[in-house]
KEZA-448364 format. One record per residue (C-alpha): x, y, z; residue in three letters. Coordinates in steps of 0.02 Angstrom, whole numbers, padded with zeros to 5 digits, always signed. Each point is the difference from the previous one (the first is absolute). Layout:
<atoms>
XYZALA/...
</atoms>
This chain:
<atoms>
+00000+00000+00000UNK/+00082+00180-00048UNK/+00067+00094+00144UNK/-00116+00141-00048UNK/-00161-00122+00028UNK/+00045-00031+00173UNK/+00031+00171+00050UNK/-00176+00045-00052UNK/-00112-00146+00082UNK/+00123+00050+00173UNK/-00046+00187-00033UNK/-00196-00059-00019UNK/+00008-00116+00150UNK/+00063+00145+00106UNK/-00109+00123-00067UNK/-00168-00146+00032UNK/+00068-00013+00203UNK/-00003+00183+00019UNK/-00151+00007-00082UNK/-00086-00108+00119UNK/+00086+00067+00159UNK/-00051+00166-00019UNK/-00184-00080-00053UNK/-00016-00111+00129UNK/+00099+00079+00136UNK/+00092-00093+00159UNK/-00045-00109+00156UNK/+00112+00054+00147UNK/-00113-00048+00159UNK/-00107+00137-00044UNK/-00186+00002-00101UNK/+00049+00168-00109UNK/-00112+00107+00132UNK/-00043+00172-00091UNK/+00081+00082+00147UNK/+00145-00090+00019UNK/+00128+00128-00050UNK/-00085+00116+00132UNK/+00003-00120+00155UNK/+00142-00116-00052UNK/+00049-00139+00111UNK/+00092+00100+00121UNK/-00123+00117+00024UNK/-00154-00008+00131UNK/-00185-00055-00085UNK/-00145+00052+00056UNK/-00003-00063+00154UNK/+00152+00089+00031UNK/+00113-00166+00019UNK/+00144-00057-00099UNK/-00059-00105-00168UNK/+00026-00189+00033UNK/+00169-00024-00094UNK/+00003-00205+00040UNK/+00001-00098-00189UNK/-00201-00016+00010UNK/-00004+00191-00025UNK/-00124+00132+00095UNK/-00179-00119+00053UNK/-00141+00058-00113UNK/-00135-00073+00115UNK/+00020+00156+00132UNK/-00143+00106+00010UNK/+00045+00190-00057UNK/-00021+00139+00119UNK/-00081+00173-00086UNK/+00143+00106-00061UNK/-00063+00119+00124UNK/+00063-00096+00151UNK/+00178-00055-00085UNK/+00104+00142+00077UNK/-00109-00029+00169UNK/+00066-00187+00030UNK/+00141-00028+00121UNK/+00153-00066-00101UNK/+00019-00141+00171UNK/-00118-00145+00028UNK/-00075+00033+00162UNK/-00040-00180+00019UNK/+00151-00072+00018UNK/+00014-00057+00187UNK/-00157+00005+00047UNK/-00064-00163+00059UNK/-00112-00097-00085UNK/-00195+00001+00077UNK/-00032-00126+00088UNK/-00122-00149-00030UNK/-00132+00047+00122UNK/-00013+00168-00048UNK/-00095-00046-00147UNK/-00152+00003+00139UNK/-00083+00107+00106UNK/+00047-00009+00197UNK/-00098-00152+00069UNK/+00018-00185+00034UNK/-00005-00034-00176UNK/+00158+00107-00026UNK/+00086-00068+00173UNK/-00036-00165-00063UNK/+00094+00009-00163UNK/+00129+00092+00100UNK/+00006-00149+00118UNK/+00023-00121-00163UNK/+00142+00085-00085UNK/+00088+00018+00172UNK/-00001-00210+00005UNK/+00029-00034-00178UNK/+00111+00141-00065UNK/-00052-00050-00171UNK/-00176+00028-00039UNK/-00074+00152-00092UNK/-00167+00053-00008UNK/+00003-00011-00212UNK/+00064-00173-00008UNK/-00090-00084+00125UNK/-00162+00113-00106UNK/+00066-00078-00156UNK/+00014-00173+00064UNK/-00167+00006+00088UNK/-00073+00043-00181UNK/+00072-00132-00085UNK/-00026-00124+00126UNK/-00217+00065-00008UNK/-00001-00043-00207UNK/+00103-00176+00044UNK/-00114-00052+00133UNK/-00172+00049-00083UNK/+00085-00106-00157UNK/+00035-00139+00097UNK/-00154-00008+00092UNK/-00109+00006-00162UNK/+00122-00148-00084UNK/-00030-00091+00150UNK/+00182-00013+00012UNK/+00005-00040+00184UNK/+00176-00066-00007UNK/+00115+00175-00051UNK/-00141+00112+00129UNK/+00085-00104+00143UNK/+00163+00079+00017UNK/-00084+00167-00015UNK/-00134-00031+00145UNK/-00019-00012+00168UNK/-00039-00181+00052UNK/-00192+00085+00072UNK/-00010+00058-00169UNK/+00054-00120-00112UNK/-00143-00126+00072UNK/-00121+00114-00008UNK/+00052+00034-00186UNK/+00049-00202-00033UNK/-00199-00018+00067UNK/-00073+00127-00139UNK/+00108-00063-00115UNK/-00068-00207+00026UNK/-00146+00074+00036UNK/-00034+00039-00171UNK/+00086-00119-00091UNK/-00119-00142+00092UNK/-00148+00086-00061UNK/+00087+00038-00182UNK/-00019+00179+00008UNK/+00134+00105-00102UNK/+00046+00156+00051UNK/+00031+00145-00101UNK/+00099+00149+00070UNK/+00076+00142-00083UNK/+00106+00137+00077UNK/-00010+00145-00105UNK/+00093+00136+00079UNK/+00067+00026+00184UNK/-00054+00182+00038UNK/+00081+00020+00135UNK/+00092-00098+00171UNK/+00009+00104+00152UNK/+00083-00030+00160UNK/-00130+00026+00171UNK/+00079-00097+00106UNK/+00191-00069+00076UNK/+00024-00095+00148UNK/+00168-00093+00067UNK/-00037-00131+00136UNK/+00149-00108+00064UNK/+00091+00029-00159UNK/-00180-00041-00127UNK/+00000+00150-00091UNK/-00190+00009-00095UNK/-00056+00105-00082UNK/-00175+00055-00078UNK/-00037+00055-00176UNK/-00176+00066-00089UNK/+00003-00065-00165UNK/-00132+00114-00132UNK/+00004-00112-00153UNK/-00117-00033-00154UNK/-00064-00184-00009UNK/-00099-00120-00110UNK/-00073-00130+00077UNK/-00093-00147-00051UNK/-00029-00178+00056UNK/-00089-00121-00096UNK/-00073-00167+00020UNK/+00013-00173-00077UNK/-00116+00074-00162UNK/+00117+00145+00000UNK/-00159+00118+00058UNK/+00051+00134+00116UNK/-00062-00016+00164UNK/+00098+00149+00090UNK/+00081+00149-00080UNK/-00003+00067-00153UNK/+00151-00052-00157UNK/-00064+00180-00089UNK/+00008+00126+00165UNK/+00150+00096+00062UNK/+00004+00015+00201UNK/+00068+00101+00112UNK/+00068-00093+00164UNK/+00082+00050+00147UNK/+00092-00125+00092UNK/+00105+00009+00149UNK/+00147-00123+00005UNK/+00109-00021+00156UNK/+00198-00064-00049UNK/+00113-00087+00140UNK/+00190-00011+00015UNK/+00113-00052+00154UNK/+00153+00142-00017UNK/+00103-00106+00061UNK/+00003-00135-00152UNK/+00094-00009-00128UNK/-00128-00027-00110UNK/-00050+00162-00073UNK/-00184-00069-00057UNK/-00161+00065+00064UNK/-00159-00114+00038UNK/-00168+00060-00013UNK/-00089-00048+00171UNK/-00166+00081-00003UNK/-00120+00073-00138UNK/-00154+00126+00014UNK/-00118+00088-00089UNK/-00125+00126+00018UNK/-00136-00109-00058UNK/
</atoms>
């Protein structure tokens, strides 16, 4: 190939990179922010805080302040040291607040949103389980009281062929109203507000309590057991209630 040849395709190739660069631009860490050259990375934001300079660049899930306030806003974070609230203070002053107080004291551990979680989770298993007639995985999650009283409905209905339709459509909300810690049993109450439909059918598959096309709104109060001083970091459910 003639020297002149390959002079012009290197010429064209360098002229096609530029081309692009200056089309497309560059990634340094940053998402080419219209006022970027104004408040580069050493300068304060909004919030009046240095820009994140770490290799995941400044977070762009942070809610803006108005402009208005940006020269307002301390350039420290007054939160550093302070300590973090406590678990009890979530409630008012009362035994239900002196309760949880008296839980986290014995098991270090526990938090108010994951034992809220859990308890959640452990209401859609245990309504699923019940309706399957699964009486075998409801035992570890039961009280023995409960479990024959459950085991009962459960044989109950199977003797007499009945099928039992239950479907939990929505958990509106699980409260805490009331902690207790006896001789290390830590239990604890929770309101369930949930949307249920219910339906139980006989042999002919006619309903004969319920109904398989009405939502429901139930409140149920579950009670949920744990010695704080096992290492197993389950909770049982040892009573049940409703308002009905």
């Amino acid at each position: 190939m003639p020297i002149f040849d390959i002079i012009l395709f290197a010429l064209i190739a360098v002229f096609l990179v530029l081309r692009l660069r200056s089309t497309l631009g560059r990634r340094d860490g940053f998402n080419g922010r219209p006022d970027e050259g104004e408040n580069g990375p050493d300068k304060p934001n909004e919030f009046g805080k240095p820009q994140n300079k770490s290799k995941g660049g400044p977070k762009d899930n942070v809610i803006r302040l108005p402009e208005n306030r940006a020269d307002d806003t301390p350039a420290v974070d007054v939160s550093i040291g302070e300590p973090e609230p406590a678990e009890e203070d979530a409630f008012e002053d009362g035994p239900l607040k002196d309760g949880i107080a008296a839980i986290v004291k014995a098991d270090p551990s526990f938090t108010v949103r994951d034992f809220t979680d859990g308890s959640k989770m452990a209401f859609e298993m245990i309504l699923s389980f019940y309706c399957e007639g699964n009486a075998k995985a409801l035992k570890p999650l039961l009280s023995s009281e409960v479990y024959a009283n459950f085991h009962y409905a459960i044989r109950d209905r199977e003797e007499k062929e009945q099928t039992l339709e239950e479907t939990l459509v929505g958990i509106n909300s699980a409260q805490i109203v009331e902690a207790t810690l006896v001789n290390n049993e830590a239990q604890i109450t929770v309101k369930f507000v949930s949307e249920q439909i219910s339906a139980l059918r006989d042999t002919d598959g006619t309903v004969i309590e319920g109904d398989p096309a009405h939502v429901e709104k139930a409140v149920d109060f579950w009670t949920f057991s744990r010695n704080t001083r096992s290492r197993d970091p389950n909770w049982a459910l040892v009573a049940t209630g409703s308002l009905d």
